[in-house]
C-alpha positions in Angstrom: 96.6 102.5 102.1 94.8 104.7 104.0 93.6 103.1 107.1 90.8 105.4 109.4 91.9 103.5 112.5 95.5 105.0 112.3 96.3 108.7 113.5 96.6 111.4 111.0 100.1 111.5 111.8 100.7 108.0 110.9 98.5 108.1 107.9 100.8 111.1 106.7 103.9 109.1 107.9 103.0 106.7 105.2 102.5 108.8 102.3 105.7 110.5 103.0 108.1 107.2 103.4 105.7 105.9 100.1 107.4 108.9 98.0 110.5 108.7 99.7 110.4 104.6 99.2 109.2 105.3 95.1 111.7 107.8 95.0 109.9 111.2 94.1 112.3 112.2 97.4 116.0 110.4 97.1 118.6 110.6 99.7 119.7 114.2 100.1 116.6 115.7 98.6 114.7 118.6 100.0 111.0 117.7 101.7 108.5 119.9 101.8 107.7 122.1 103.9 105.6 121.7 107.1 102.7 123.9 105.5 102.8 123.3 102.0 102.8 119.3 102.8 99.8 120.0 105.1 97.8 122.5 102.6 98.7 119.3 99.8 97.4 117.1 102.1 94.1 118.8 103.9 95.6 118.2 107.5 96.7 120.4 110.5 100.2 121.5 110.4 101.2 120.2 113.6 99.8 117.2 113.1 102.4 117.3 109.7 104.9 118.7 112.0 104.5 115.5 114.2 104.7 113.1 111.4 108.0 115.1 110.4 109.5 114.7 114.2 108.9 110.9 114.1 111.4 110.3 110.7 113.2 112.8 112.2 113.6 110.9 115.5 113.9 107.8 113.8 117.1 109.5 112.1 115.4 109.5 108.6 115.1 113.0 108.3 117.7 116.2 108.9 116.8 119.9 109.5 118.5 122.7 108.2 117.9 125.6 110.2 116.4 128.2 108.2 116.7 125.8 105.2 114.0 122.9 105.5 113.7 119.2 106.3 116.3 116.7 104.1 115.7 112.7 103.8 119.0 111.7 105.6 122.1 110.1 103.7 121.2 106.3 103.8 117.2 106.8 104.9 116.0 105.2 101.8 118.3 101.6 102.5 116.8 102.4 105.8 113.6 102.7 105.4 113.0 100.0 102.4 114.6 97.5 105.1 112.0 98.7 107.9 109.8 98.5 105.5 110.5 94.9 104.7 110.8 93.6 107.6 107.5 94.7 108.2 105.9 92.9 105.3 106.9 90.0 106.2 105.9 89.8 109.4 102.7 91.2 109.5 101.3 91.9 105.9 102.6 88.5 104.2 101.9 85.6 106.5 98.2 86.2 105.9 98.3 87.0 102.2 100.4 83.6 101.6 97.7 81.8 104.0 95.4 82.9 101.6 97.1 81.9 98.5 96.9 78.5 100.1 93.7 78.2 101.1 92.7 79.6 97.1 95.3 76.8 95.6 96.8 79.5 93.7 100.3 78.9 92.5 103.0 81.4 91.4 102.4 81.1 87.9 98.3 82.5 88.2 99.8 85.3 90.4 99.5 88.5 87.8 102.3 90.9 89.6 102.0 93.0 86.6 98.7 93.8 87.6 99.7 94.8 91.6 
């Protein structure tokens, strides 16, 4: 998942809408907070701060003033349909063009494995 060509802040975008998509962080639920995500994840705190102001912006995240960052009633339908869409327009088209250049079918496909 992690991609060197991306910025840091989109790198750390991704890690946070993984757990919020896997649901270590559910609708309602407390993130952390600027510094302790940044000291968990080795990176600058504004550079954090930055990922944090783009769910935010996108309306996936709430602040609490003087109480922290929440994931937003609904963000997780949200975000799994962003998410989606996303697959399947950029991530899918060349996996499936791949399964068909192999000759794999369903069947050999071991999704228990993934």
């Amino acid at each position: 998942m992690a991609d060197e060509s991306k910025p840091v802040y989109l790198r750390l975008r991704e890690i946070i809408a993984a757990s919020i998509l896997d649901g270590e962080y559910r609708d309602g639920d407390v993130l952390p907070s600027v510094r302790a995500f940044a000291a968990a994840q080795g990176a600058n705190p504004l550079t954090v701060a930055k990922a944090y102001q783009s769910f935010q912006d996108d309306g996936l995240v709430v602040v609490k003033r003087g109480v922290g960052m929440f994931v937003a009633d609904g963000a997780t339908r949200r975000l799994r349909s962003a998410e989606r869409e996303r697959f399947m327009e950029t991530v899918w088209p060349p996996v499936a063009a791949q399964i068909r250049r192999l000759g794999l079918r369903i069947d050999e496909l071991d999704l228990a494995k993934v």
